[in-house]
C-alpha positions as CSV (number, residue, x, y, z in Angstrom):
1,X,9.0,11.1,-8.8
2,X,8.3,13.9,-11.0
3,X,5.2,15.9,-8.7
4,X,4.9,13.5,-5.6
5,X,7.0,14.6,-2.9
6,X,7.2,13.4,0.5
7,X,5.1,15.6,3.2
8,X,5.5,17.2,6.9
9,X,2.3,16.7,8.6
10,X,1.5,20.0,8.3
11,X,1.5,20.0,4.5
12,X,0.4,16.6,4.2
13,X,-3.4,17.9,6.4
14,X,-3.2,20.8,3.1
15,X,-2.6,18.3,0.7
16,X,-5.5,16.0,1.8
17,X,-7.8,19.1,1.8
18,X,-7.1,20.1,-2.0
19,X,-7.5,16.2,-2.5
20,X,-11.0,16.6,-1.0
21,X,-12.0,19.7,-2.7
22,X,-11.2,17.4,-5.9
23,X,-13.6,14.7,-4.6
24,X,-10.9,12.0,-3.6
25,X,-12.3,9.7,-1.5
26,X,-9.6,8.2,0.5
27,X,-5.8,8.7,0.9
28,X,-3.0,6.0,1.8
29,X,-0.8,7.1,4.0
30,X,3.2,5.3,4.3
31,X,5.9,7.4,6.6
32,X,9.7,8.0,6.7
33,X,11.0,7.2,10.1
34,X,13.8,9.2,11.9
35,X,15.7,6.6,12.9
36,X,15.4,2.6,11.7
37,X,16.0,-0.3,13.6
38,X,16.0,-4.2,13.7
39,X,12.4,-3.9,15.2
40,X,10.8,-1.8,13.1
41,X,9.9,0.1,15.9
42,X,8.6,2.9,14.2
43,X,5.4,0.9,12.5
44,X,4.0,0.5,15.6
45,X,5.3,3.3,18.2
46,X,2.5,5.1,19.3
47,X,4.3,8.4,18.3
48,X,5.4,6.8,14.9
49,X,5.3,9.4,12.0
50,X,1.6,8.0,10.2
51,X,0.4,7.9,13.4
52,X,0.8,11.3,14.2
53,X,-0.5,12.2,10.5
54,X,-3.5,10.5,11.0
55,X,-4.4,12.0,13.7
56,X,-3.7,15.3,12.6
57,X,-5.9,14.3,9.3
58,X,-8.8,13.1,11.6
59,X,-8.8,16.4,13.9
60,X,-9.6,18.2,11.1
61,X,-13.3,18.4,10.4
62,X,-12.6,19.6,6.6
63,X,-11.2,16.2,6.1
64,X,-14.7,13.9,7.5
65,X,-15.6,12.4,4.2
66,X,-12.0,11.4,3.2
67,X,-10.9,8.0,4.0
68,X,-7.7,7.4,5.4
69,X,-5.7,3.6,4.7
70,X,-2.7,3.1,6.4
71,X,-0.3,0.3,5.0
72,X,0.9,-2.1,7.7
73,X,4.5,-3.1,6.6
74,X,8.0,-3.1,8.3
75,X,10.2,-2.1,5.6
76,X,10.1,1.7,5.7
77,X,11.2,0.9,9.6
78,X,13.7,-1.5,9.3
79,X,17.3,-0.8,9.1
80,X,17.9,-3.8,6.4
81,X,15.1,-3.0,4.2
82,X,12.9,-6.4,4.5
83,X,9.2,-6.7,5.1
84,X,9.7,-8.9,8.6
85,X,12.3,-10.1,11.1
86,X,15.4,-11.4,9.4
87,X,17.3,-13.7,10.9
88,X,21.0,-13.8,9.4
89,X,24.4,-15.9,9.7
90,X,26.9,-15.0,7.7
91,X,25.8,-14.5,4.1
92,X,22.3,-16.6,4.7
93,X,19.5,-15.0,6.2
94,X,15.6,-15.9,6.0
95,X,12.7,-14.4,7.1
96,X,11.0,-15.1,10.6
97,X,7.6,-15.4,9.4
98,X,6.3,-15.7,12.9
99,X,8.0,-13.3,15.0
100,X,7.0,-11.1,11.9
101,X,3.6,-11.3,12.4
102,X,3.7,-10.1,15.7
103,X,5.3,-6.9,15.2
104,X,2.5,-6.4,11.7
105,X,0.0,-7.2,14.0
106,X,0.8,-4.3,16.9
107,X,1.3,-2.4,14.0
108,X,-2.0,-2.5,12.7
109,X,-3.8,-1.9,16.0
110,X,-1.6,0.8,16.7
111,X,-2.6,2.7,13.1
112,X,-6.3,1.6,13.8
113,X,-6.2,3.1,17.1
114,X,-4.2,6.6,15.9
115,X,-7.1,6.6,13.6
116,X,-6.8,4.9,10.3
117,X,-10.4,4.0,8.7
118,X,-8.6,0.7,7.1
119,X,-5.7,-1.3,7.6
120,X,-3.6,-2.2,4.3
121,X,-1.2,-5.0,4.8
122,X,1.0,-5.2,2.3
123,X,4.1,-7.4,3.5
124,X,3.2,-10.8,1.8
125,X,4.0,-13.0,5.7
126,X,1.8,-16.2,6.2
127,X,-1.0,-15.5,8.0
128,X,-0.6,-11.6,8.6
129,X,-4.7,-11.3,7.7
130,X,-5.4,-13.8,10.2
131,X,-2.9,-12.2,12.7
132,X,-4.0,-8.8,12.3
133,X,-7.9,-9.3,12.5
134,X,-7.6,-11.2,16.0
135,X,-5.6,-8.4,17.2
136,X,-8.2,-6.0,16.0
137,X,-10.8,-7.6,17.5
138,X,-8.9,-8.1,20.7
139,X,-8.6,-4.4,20.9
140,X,-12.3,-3.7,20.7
141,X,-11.1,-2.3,16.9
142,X,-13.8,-5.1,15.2
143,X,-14.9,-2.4,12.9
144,X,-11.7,-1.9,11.0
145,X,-11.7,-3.4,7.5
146,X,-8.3,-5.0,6.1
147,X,-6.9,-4.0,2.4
148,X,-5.5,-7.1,2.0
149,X,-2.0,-6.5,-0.7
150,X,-3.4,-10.5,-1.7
151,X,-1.5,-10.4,-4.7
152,X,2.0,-8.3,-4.7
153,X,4.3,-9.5,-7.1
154,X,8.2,-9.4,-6.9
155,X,8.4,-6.7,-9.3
156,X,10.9,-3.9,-11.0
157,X,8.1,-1.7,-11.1
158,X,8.1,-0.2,-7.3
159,X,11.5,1.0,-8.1
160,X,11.3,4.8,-7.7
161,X,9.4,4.3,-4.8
162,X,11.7,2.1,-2.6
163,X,14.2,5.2,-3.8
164,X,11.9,7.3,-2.2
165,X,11.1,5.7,1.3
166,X,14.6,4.3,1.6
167,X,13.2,0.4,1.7
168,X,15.5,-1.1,-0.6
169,X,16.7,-4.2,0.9
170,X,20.0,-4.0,2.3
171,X,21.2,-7.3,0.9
172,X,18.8,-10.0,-1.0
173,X,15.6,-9.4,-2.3
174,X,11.8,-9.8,-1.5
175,X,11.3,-13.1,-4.1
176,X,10.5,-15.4,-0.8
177,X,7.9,-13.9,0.4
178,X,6.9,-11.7,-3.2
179,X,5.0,-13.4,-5.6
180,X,6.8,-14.8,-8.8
181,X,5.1,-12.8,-12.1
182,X,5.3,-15.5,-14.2
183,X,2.8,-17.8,-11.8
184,X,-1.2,-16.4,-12.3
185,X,-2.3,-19.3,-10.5
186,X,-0.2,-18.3,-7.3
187,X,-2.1,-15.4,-7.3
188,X,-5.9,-17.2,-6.4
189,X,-4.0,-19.2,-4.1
190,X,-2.9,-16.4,-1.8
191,X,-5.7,-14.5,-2.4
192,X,-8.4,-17.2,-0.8
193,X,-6.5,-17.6,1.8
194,X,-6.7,-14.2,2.8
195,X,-10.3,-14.0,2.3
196,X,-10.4,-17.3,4.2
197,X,-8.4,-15.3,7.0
198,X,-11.1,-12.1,7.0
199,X,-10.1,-9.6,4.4
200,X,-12.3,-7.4,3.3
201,X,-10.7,-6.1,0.3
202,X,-8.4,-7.5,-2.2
203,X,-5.2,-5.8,-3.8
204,X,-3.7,-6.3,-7.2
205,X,0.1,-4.8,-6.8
206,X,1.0,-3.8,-9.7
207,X,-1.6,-2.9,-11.7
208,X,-1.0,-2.5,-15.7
209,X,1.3,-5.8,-16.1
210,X,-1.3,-7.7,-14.3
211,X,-4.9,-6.8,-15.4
212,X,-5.6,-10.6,-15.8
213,X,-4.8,-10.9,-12.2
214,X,-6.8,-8.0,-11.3
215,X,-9.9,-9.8,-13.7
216,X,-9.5,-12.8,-12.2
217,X,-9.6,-11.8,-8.2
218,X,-12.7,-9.9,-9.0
219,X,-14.5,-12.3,-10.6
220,X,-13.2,-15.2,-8.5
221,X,-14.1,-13.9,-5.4
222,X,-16.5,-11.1,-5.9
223,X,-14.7,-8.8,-3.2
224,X,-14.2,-5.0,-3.5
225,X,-10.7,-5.3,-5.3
226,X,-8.2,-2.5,-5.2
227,X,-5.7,-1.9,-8.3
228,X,-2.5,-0.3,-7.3
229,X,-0.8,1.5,-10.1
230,X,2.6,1.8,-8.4
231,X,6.0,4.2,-9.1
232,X,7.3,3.1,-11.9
233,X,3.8,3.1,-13.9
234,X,3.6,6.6,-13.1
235,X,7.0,7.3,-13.2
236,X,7.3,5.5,-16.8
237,X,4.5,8.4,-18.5
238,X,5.6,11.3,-16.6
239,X,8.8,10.3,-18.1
240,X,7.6,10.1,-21.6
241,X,5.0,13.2,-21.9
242,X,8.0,15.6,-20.6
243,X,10.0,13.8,-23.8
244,X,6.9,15.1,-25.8
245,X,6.4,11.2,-26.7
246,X,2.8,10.9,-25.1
247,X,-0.4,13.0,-24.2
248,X,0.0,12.8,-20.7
249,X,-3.1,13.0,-19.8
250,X,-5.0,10.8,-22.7
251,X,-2.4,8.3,-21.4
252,X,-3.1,8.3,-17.8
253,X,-6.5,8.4,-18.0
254,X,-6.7,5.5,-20.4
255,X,-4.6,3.2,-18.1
256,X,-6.7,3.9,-15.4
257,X,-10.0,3.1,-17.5
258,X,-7.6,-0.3,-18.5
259,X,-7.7,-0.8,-14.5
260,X,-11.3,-0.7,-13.9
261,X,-12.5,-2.1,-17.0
262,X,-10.4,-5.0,-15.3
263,X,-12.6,-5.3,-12.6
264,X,-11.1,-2.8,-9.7
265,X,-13.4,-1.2,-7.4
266,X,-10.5,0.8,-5.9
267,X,-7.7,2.3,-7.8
268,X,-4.7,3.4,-5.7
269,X,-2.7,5.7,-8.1
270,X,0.2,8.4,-7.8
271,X,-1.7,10.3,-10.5
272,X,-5.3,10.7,-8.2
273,X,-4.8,14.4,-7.7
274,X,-4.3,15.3,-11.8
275,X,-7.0,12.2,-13.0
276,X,-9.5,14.1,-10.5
277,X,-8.7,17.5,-11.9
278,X,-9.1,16.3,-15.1
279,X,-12.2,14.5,-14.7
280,X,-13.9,17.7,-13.0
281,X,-12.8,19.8,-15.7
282,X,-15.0,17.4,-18.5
């Protein structure tokens, strides 16, 4: 994607301090492993790639006000591309919901431990909230807040980014376990039952094609609610203001208004660096 690039460590710690000199508050931190595998080891090895950013981003005291998510997921570390343990024969396969939750719930402590402020689920399993909080709270971590993903649609618009990460699935897609666009009512369903499982924030994934979502989790619930404006949102106007279609910057900052005047506390956006700029420039 035009202007987001994927990061060493090194330069990732000297991206985060420009982000704080621009008054970001938080960052949200997804890795590219080495090597992949069935196991998704990487989510959760203690020398996995986000873990060793985030403690690289917490060692630096330039960086104490910025808060650092990390999103608990397995398909940046598996070698098929799916959000949990597949189980295949042939041409069918499903999802081990179960076994899955095991491996999101190591994952989370292990992020939590290397240093992560909050813990962002985002794989859509039965149960993962539940899951991870126990484990959490078995580890003495009982102070880490979950960013629930309670409402990510099985969308077109995360397109660029499973480009980016290399987490396209390897065969099927993500519609079992995704949420179906065209169902609003899904959307409360799964999201009390993560609140009913110790969330502490809600997610809206995406963002633009579903501010009545976003509206409705907020005032359903009344949790701090997150937007996530995802890759292809961003992608979509960087696209058009290089064609000389759009103001670039009228148009970004006016979908981002659209997103809080929806009723997000929290807006997740490949666009925070410029928006902040722009907003400390008046």
């Amino acid at each position: 994607m035009p202007g987001v690039f994927n990061l060493s460590i090194d330069e990732a710690v000297k991206e985060a301090e420009a982000c704080v000199s621009l008054g970001v508050g938080g960052l949200l931190l997804f890795g590219l492993p080495a090597e992949k595998d069935e196991q998704a080891t990487g989510a959760w090895a203690a020398d996995g790639i986000v873990q060793q950013g985030l403690r690289a981003l917490k060692s630096n005291r330039k960086l104490d006000s910025l808060v650092t998510i990390a999103d608990v997921c397995l398909c940046e570390y598996t070698s098929h591309g799916h959000c949990g343990i597949v189980h295949k024969q042939g041409d069918h396969y499903e999802i081990e919901n179960d076994s899955s939750l095991v491996l999101l719930a190591k994952a989370a402590v292990s992020l939590a431990q290397a240093g992560a402020d909050i813990v962002a689920p985002s794989d859509m399993m039965d149960g993962r909230v539940r899951a991870i909080r126990a484990a959490l709270d078995r580890s003495g971590l009982d102070q880490t807040p979950i960013m629930s993903y309670a409402a990510k649609y099985s969308s077109a618009f995360y397109g660029p980014f499973r480009e980016a990460a290399e987490s396209t699935p390897q065969f099927g897609d993500r519609k079992s376990y995704q949420m179906d666009g065209a169902n609003g009512s899904e959307a409360l369903r799964e999201v009390l039952l993560d609140v009913q499982e110790g969330a502490d924030i809600l997610m809206v994934k995406p963002a633009l094609a579903y501010l009545d979502i976003i509206h409705r989790v907020k005032t359903e619930f009344g949790y701090p609610t997150a937007a996530y404006a995802v890759s292809a949102e961003y992608s979509m106007i960087k696209a058009a203001a290089e064609r000389g279609w759009i103001n670039e910057r009228a148009v970004t900052m006016e979908a981002l208004v659209g997103m809080r005047r929806a009723g997000a506390d929290i807006i997740i956006t490949y666009s925070a660096v410029e928006a902040a700029r722009w907003l400390k420039e008046g």
